[in-house]
C-alpha positions in Angstrom: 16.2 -12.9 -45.1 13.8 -9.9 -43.8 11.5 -7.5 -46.2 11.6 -3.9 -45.6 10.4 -0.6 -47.3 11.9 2.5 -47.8 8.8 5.4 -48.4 10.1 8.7 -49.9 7.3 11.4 -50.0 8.6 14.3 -52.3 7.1 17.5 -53.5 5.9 15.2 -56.5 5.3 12.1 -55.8 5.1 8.9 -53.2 8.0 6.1 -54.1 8.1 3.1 -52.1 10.5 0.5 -52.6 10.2 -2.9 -50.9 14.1 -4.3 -50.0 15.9 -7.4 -48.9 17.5 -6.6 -45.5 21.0 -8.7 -46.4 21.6 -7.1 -49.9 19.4 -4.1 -50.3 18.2 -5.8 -53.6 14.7 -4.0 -54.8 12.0 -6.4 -54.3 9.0 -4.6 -55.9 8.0 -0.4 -56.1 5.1 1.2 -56.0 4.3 5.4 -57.4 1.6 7.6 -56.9 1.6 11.5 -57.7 1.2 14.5 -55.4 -1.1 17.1 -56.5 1.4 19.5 -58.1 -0.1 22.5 -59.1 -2.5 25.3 -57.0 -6.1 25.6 -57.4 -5.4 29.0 -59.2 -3.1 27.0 -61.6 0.0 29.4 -60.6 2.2 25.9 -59.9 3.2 24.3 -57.2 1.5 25.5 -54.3 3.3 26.4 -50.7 0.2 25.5 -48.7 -0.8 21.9 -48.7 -2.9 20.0 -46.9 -0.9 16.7 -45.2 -3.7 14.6 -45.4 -2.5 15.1 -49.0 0.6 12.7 -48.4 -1.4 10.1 -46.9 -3.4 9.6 -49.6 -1.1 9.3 -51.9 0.9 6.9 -49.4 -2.2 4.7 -49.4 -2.4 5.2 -53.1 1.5 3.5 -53.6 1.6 1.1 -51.1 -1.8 0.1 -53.0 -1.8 -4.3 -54.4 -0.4 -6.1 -51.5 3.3 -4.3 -52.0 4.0 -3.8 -48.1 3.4 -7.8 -48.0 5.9 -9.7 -46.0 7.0 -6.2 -44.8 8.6 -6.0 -41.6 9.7 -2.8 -40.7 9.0 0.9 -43.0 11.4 3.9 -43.0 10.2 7.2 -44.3 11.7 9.9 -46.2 10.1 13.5 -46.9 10.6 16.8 -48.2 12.4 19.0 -46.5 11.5 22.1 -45.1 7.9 21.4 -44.4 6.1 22.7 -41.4 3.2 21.1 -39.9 1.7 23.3 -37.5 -0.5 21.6 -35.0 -2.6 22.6 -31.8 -2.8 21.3 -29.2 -4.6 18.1 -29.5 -2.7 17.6 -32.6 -4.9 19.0 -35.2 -3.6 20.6 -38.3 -3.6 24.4 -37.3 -3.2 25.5 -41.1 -1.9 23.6 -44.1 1.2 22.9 -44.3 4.2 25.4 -45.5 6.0 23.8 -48.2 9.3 24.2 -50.6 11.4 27.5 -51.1 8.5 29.6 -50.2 9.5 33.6 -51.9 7.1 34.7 -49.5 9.2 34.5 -46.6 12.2 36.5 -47.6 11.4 39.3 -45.9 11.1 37.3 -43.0 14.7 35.6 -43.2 16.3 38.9 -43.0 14.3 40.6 -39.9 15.4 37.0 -38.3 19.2 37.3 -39.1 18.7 41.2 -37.9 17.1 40.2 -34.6 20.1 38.1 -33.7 22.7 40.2 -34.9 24.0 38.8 -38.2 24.3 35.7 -40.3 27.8 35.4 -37.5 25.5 35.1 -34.7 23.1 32.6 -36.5 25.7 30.4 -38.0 27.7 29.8 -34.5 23.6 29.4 -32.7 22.9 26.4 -35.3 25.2 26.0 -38.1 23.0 28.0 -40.8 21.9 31.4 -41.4 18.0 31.6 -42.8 16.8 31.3 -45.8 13.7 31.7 -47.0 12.7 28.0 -47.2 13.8 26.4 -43.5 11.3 25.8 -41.1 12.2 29.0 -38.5 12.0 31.5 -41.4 8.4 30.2 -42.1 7.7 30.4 -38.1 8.4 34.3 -38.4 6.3 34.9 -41.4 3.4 32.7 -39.6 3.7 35.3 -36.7 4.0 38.4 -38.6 1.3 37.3 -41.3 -1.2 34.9 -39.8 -1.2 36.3 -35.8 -4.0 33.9 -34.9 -2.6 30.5 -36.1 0.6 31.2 -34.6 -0.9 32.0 -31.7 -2.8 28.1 -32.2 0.6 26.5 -32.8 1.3 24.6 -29.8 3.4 21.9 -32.1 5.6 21.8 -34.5 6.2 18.8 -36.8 8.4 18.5 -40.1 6.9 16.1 -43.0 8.5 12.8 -42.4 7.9 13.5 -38.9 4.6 14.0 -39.3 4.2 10.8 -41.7 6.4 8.1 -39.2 4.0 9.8 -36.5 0.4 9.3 -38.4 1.6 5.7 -39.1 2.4 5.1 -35.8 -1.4 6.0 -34.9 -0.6 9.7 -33.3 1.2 8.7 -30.3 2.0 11.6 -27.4 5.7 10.5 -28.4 7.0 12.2 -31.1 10.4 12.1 -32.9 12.3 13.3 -35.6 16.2 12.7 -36.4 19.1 14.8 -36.5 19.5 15.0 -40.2 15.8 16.7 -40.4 16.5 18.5 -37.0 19.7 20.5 -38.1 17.5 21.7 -41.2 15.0 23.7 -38.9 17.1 26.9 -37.8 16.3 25.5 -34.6 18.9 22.9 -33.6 22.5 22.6 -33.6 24.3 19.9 -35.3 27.3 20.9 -33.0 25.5 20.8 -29.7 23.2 18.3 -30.4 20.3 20.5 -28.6 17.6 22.3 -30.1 17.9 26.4 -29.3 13.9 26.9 -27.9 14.8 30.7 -27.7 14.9 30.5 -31.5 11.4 29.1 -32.1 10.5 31.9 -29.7 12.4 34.6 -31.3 10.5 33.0 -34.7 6.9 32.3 -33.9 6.2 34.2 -30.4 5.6 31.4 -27.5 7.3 28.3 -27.0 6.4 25.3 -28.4 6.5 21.5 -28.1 9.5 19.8 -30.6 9.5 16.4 -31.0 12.3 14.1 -29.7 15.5 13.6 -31.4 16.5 10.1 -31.5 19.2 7.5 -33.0 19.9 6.8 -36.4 19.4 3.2 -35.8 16.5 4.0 -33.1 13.1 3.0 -33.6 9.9 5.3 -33.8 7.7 2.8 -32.8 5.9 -0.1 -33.7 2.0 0.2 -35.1 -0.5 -2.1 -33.3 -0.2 -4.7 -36.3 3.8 -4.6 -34.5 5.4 -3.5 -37.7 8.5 -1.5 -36.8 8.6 2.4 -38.1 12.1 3.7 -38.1 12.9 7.2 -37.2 12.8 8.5 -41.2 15.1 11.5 -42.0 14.6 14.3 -44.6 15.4 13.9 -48.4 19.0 14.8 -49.0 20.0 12.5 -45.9 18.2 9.6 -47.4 19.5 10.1 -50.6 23.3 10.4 -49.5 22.3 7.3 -46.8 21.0 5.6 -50.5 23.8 6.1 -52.1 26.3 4.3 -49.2 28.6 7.8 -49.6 30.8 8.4 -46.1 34.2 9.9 -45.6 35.8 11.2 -48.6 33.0 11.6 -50.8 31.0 14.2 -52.4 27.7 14.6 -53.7 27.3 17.5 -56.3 23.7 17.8 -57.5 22.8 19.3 -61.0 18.7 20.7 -60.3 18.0 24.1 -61.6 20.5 25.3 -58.4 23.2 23.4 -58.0 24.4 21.6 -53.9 27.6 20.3 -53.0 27.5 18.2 -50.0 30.1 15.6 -48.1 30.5 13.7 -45.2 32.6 15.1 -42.2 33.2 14.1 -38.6 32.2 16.9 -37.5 29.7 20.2 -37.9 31.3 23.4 -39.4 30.6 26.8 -38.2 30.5 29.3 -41.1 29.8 33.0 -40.4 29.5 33.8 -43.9 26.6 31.3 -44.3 27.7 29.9 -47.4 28.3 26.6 -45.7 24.7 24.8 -43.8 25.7 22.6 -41.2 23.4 19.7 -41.5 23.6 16.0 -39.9 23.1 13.0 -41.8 21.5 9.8 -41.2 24.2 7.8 -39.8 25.4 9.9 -36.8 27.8 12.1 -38.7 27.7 15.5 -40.9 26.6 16.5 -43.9 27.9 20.4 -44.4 26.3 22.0 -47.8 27.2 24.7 -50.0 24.5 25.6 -52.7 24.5 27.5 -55.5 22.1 29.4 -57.0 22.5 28.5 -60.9 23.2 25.1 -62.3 21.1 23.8 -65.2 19.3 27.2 -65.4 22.7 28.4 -66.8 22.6 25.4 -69.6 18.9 26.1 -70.2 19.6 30.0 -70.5 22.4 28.9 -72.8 20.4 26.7 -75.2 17.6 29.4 -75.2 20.2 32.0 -76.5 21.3 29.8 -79.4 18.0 28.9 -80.3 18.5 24.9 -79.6 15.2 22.6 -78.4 17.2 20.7 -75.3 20.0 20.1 -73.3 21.2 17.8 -75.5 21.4 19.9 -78.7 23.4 22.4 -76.7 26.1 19.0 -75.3 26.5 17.9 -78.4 27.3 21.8 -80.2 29.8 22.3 -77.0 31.9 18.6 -77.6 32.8 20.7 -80.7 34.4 22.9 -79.1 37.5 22.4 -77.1 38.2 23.0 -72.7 38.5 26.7 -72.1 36.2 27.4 -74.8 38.6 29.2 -76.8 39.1 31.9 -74.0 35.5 32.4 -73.6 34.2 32.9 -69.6 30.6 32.7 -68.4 30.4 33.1 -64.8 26.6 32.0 -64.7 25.3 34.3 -61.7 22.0 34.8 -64.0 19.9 34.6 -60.9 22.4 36.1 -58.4 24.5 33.9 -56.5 25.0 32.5 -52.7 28.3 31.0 -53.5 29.9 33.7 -53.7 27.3 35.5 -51.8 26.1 37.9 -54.4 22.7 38.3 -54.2 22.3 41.1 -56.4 24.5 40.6 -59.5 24.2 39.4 -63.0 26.1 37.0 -65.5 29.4 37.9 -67.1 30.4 36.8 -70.3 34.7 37.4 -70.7 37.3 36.5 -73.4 35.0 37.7 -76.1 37.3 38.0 -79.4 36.2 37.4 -83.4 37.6 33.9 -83.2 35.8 33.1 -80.1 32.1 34.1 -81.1 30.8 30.9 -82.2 27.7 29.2 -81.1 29.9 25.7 -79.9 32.2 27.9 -78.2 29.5 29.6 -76.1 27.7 26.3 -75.3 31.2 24.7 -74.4 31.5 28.1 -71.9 27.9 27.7 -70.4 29.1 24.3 -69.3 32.3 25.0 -68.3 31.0 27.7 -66.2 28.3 25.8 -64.6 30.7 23.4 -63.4 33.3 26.1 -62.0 30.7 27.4 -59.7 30.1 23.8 -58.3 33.8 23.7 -58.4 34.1 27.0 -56.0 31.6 25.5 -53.8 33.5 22.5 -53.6 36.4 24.4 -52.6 34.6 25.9 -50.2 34.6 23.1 -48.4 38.2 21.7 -49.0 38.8 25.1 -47.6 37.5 24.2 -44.2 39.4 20.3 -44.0 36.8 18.5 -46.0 38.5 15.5 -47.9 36.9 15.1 -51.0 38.8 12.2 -52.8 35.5 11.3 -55.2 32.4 13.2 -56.3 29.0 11.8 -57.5 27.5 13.5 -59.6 23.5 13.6 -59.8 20.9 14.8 -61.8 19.6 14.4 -65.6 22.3 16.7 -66.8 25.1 14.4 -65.1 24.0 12.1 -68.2 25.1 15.2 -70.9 28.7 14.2 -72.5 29.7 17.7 -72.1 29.3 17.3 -68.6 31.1 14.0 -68.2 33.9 15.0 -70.5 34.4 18.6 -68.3 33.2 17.3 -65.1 36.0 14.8 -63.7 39.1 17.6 -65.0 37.3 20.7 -63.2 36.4 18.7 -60.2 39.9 17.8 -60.2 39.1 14.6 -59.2 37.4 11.0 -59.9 33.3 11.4 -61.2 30.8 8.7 -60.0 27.5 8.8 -62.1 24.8 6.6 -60.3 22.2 5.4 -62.3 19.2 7.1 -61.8 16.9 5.5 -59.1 15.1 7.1 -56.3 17.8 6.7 -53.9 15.7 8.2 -50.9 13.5 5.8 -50.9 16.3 3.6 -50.6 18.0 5.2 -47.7 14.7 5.2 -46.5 14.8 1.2 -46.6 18.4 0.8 -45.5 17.1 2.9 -42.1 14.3 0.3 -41.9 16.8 -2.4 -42.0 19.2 -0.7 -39.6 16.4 -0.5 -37.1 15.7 -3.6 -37.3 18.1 -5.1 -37.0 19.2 -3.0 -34.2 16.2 -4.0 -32.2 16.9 -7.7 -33.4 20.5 -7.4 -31.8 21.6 -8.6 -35.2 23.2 -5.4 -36.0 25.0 -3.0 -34.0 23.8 0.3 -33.4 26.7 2.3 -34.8 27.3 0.2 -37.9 24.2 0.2 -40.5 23.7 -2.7 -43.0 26.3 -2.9 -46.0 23.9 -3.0 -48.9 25.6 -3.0 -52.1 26.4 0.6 -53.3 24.8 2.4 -56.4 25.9 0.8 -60.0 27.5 4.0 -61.6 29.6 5.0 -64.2 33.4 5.9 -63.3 35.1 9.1 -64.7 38.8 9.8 -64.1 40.7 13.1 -64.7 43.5 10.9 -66.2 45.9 13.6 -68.0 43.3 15.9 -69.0 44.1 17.2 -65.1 46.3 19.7 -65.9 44.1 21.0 -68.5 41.1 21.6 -66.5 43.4 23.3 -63.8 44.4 25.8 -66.4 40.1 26.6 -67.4 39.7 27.1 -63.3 42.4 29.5 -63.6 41.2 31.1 -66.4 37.5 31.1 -64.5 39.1 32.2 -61.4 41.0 35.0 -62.9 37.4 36.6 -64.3 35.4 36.3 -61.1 38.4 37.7 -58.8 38.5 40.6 -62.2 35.0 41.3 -62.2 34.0 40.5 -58.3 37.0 41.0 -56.0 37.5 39.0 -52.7 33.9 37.8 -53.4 35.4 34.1 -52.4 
């Protein structure tokens, strides 16, 4: 039996979690919190300093927990540029999270290489205001000097797997974090330097993309560091999900994300081609309003939580008595309709009740992770289970509407940091990889997530008919949107 540890370094927080290589079993954790708020107090900031993470890295691992420990994986944010100079200094802190104030810069990117077409056949994605190239343009346009200073480029669990490792001239990263940069193609395997020069001005150095199972390096003290990945590709590599499954996660927005062979070009952009950490895809379709629509819901009806507003909606029956919320209350990327509002249909006297409208906010929610699902079957992704993650996956309204509108079997994982895990299982594939005790295409078969198992069973037919109805008021009130 070998130890390893899985570190996942969030926007929040520092997990570790110290593993049994055979079984994955959790050995011990340790927690320590990120600072989460600006100096001005305006919330969490989009400039941080990296030496941030460390600290709170030396803070977790604190009590003898990496004991024993044989080889760390590391799992970070995503979307985080390090900028360095030349000898490896920080150039600037680094750029953080959805960052608003690099809008402006995703759309004069998209513009200068002809559409989000052009973009999404270059690397799988069109920008957004959070990836890694956007941020690159708005360092140009905004801070001439530093980007002029930037002579590397580094994500956060790059950075992290490289300061362990004792700042080596070798640096890597992985194809899951890669294909999140606007920078490298998930299809090609090759990063597109004329990008990051379209983006920031000059060329740059990139760090090496290695093997799932390869190896970053080994610290003086000879402790393995696998090659770490970004967030969501831990998490799915935590979870054990691979062909055939789907991951629908219920945050503010709402993702949908499955395993396939192989990347998908999308010229609408609604569909991200990303890798994952075992050598295949991980294509993602995100929308824009999730639990935002369930909090905007229990606002409305005056109600203290998300659980007031479940258990007014389980009195109320599926389709909500004819009562449709399409919950675009923010806009929308799937459909791509930036610029609209919610819609609330089917209004009559016997449908204006409070359980009726909760029952609708739900139902609606879960349609628009439906569309984005379909989005997906639409392009040959089998989806023959969905897990479903996120506090709200807990709500009985969600369970009881969830499998029938998914129109297929619900898995609801316990809730665990399952990054961290991945994280570990990486460690332990690594290992064992340089051990020649596993193979380099087949990671270890750790026991998978304990969940809770929801089947459609005969209420299948009935959820088809609330999609219909759903269906019928978006193609009504937004025509050929999808």
């Amino acid at each position: 039996m070998g130890i390893v540890a899985g570190l996942d370094s969030s926007p929040d927080f520092t997990r570790i979690v110290v593993c049994d290589t055979d079984s994955g079993a959790v050995l011990r954790q340790g927690y320590a919190p990120h600072p989460v708020e600006s100096p001005d107090g305006g919330g969490r900031p989009s400039d941080v300093d990296p030496q941030a993470w460390l600290l709170s890295l030396g803070e977790a691992a604190g009590g003898g927990l990496l004991e024993g420990v044989q080889a760390i994986g590391v799992s970070a944010q995503q979307n985080a540029v390090v900028p360095l100079d030349a000898q490896g200094n920080t150039v600037r802190p680094a750029m953080v999270g959805g960052d608003k104030r690099t809008q402006v810069a995703a759309a004069d990117l998209i513009d200068a290489l002809g559409g989000r077409e052009a973009w999404a056949q270059a690397v799988g994605c069109v920008p957004q205001a959070a990836q890694p190239v956007t941020k690159l343009r708005w360092l140009a346009r905004t801070e001439p000097e530093n980007a002029r200073r930037t002579a590397i480029l580094l994500q956060a669990h790059d950075w992290l797997v490289w300061q362990l490792l004792g700042r080596p001239v070798r640096r890597t990263t992985d194809r899951g974090g890669a294909s999140g940069t606007g920078y490298w193609s998930a299809a090609t395997g090759g990063y597109r330097t004329d990008l990051v020069e379209l983006a920031l001005g000059h060329q740059v150095m990139l760090p090496e993309v290695i093997g799932p199972a390869d190896a970053a390096g080994r610290t003086p003290e000879g402790l393995l560091i696998s090659v770490g990945t970004g967030e969501t590709m831990a998490a799915a590599f935590g979870l054990g999900i691979g062909l055939g499954d789907a991951v629908v996660s219920l945050g503010a927005s709402g993702s949908v994300m499955a395993v396939h062979p192989e990347a998908l070009v999308d010229g609408s952009g609604m569909i991200t081609a990303l890798a994952d950490a075992t050598g295949m895809h991980l294509p993602v379709v995100t929308t824009l309003n999730a639990v935002r629509t369930l909090r905007g819901a229990a606002e409305l009806l005056g109600l203290p939580d998300l659980e007031s507003l479940s258990d007014l909606a389980m009195k109320s029956t599926p389709g909500s008595h004819g009562l449709v919320l399409l919950p675009y209350l923010e806009g929308e990327r799937t459909p791509n309709l930036p610029h609209t509002a919610g819609t609330l249909a089917g209004l009559r006297r016997e449908s204006m009740k409070a359980e009726h409208l909760a029952r609708a906010a739900f139902e609606g929610m879960l349609c628009g992770l439906a569309d984005a699902l379909d989005v997906l079957r639409g392009r040959g992704v089998e989806v023959r289970r969905v897990f479903l993650l996120g506090p709200a996956a807990e709500l009985p309204a969600v369970q009881a509407a969830a499998p029938m509108l998914f129109g297929t079997q619900v898995v609801v994982p316990q809730p665990a940091d399952y990054a961290a895990t991945g994280a570990a299982r990486q460690a332990a594939w690594a290992l064992g990889a340089s051990q020649g005790t596993l193979d380099v295409r087949n990671p270890p078969a750790w026991q998978g997530a304990v969940a809770q198992v929801l089947e459609p069973g005969e209420e299948l037919a009935v959820g088809q008919a609330v999609r219909q109805q759903f269906v019928a008021v978006r193609e009504q009130t937004h025509p050929g949107a999808l």
